[in-house]
Residue, then its C-alpha position, 0 to 999 in steps of 0.5 A: x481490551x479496546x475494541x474502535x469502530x470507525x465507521x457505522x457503514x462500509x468502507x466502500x462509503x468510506x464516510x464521504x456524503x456528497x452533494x451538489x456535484x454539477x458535471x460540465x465539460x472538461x478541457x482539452x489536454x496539451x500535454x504532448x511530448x515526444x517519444x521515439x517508437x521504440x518505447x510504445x512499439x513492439x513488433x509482431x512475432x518478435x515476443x518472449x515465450x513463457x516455459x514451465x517444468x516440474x522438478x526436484x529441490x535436493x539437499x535440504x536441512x529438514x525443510x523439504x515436503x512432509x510425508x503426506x505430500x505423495x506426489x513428492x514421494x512418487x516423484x522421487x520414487x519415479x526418478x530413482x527408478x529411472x536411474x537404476x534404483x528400485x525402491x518401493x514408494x512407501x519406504x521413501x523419507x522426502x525430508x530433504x527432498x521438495x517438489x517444486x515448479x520451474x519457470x523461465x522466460x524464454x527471448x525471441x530469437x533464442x539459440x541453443x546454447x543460450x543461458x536464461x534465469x528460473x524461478x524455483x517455486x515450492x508445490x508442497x508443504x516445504x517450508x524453506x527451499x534454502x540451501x537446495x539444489x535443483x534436479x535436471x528438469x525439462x521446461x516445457x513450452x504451450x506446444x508441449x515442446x522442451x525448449x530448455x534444461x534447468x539446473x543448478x544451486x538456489x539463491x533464496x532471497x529470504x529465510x524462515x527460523x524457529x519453530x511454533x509459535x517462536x518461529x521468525x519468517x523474512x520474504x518467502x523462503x519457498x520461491x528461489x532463483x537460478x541466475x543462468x540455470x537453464x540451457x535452451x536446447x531448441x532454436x526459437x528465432x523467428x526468420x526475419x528474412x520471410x518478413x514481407x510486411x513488418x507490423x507494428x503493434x502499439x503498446x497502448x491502443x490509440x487511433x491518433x498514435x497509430x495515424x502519427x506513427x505511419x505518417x512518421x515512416x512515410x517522412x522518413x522513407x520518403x514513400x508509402x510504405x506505412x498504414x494504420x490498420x487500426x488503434x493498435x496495428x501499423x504495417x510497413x512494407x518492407x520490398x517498398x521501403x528499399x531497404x536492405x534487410x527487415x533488421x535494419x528497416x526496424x532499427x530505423x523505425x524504432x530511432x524515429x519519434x512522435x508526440x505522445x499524448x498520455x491518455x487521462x486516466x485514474x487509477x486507485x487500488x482500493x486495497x492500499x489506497x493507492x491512486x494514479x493519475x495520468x494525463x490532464x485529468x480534469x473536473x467540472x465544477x464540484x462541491x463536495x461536502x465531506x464528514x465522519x462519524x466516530x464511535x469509540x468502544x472500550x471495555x475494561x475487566x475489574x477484578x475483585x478481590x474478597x476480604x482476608x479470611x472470608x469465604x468469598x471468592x474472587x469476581x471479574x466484572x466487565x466495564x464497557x465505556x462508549x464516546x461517541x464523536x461525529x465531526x462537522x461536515x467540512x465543504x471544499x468546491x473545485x472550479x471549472x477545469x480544476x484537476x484531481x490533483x488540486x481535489x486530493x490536495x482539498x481533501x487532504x486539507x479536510x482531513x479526508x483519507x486515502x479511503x474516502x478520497x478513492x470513494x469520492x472520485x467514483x462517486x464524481x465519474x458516476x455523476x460526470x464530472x470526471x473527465x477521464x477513465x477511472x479504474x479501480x483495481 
């Protein structure tokens, strides 16, 4: 039995002592490209809407909710009842049965008729919704509405064998998908004919964005019908445009570009070690001194075994051998205007992991020398 410990303090020092972090000013980014306002627009009142309903999942193979889900239970017991069937919910067996939720998004400008995608999720303890057939279930808007009915055989992008201990699970066999399985019922378009002043909405808050974008409309209409009303809003009038309909002066809008300019930002999950970066991200002059301390902890059970025809017994004794290696300290400096990814690459040459690095860059934007937002998530 081997027991390593890496570190003597919390991952979250990551084993990265710096020093010598001089903050300066960082340099101007130039890293513009055009982009068309399709891409970092939306309109106003033109959205998705989120729909949920509670159901049913029939025709499992011993896999539904167990006894002790009551709700399965009554559920079922409520639905019979409501077809002509009166039975006593404790006499209920739900083997093959699920209580599951339904959920599905509903496109602007819905009609009914209209065919959309639900994703089946189990509530109970089932284990696999496998082979199941979802009960007609009404999907709710926030208004407590019904917008859609949903339907139909599950798609399972995964399975779960064997039982105990000899039991092998891929993906989750409790989440399943009906390609087209609810029908909207109700109509959710937005009448854009009642549209006096189309407002657009930029994706990534920006005060230059949004003073480009309505400068680019005016250009192309030739008039003022364009003005930023904040970092996220533009309004577009629509009677000043002269344009025959709200539909074809948004077209126009989407199809024109500007330049966009990536915002500098970090961004590292501490959970996967994962870092982002987007934009020119800059560094002042930096000096990192960066070292690790590893201890080592192995221990071994010796039996012994007692001479032929003695009256000894067998013992078990415990050997615990400890090696313990701190490494030197290694240093890299970065030059003023140096960017996070010539930093990571030093750190990567120094032996410095994923871990460290994340701890590293918190620890330069607490000390000013990060010339961008970071963002841990």
């Amino acid at each position: 039995m081997a027991l390593r410990l890496l570190t003597l303090i919390p991952r979250r020092c990551a084993l990265a002592a710096l020093a010598l972090l001089l903050p300066c000013a960082g340099l101007a980014s130039t890293n513009d490209h055009q982009v068309k306002l399709r891409d970092i627009t939306i309109i106003e009142g033109v959205r998705d809407n989120q729909l949920v309903g509670y159901g049913l999942v029939l025709g499992l193979n011993h896999t539904g909710d167990t006894q002790q889900t009551f709700f399965t239970v009554q559920t079922l017991a409520n639905t019979l009842q409501r077809l002509g069937v009166q039975i006593a919910p404790g006499v209920v067996v739900v083997k093959n049965v699920a209580a599951v939720f339904v959920t599905a998004t509903l496109p602007p400008f819905s009609r009914p008729g209209m065919a959309v995608d639900v994703t089946v999720s189990s509530v109970g303890d089932a284990k696999s919704l496998e082979g199941g057939v979802l009960l007609m279930t009404p999907l709710r808007a926030a208004n407590g509405q019904v917008y859609a009915v949903a339907q139909g055989p599950l798609t399972i992008g995964g399975y779960s064998e064997g039982a105990a201990g000899n039991a092998r699970a891929v993906n989750h066999p409790t989440v399943g998908r009906i390609s087209a399985g609810a029908t909207v019922e109700r109509d959710a378009a937005v009448d854009l004919a009642t549209f006096h002043t189309v407002s657009l909405l930029l994706r990534n808050p920006d005060f230059t964005s949004a003073f480009d974008t309505a400068q680019a409309i005016n250009k192309e209409f030739g008039a003022i019908i364009a003005t930023a009303i904040d970092s996220r809003r533009i309004d577009v009038n629509v009677e000043k445009s002269g344009v025959a309909s709200v539909p074809t002066l948004i077209s126009r809008i989407e199809n024109l570009t500007i330049n966009s300019q990536a915002p500098a930002k970090v961004v590292v999950n501490e959970r996967t070690g994962t870092i982002v970066m987007g934009g020119d991200v800059r560094l002042s002059p930096v000096s990192v001194i960066h070292g690790s301390l590893t201890i080592d902890v192995a221990t071994t059970q010796i039996v012994s075994q007692p001479e032929a025809f003695s009256n000894g017994s067998t013992q078990t004794t415990t050997q615990t051998r400890l090696s313990v290696n701190d490494a030197p300290a290694k240093s890299i400096q970065m030059q003023a205007g140096a960017s996070v990814e010539e930093l990571i690459k030093g750190l990567h040459a120094i032996g410095a992991t994923a871990h460290d690095i994340i701890a590293i860059l918190q620890a330069i934007k607490a000390a000013g020398g990060l010339q961008a937002d970071l963002e841990v998530i």
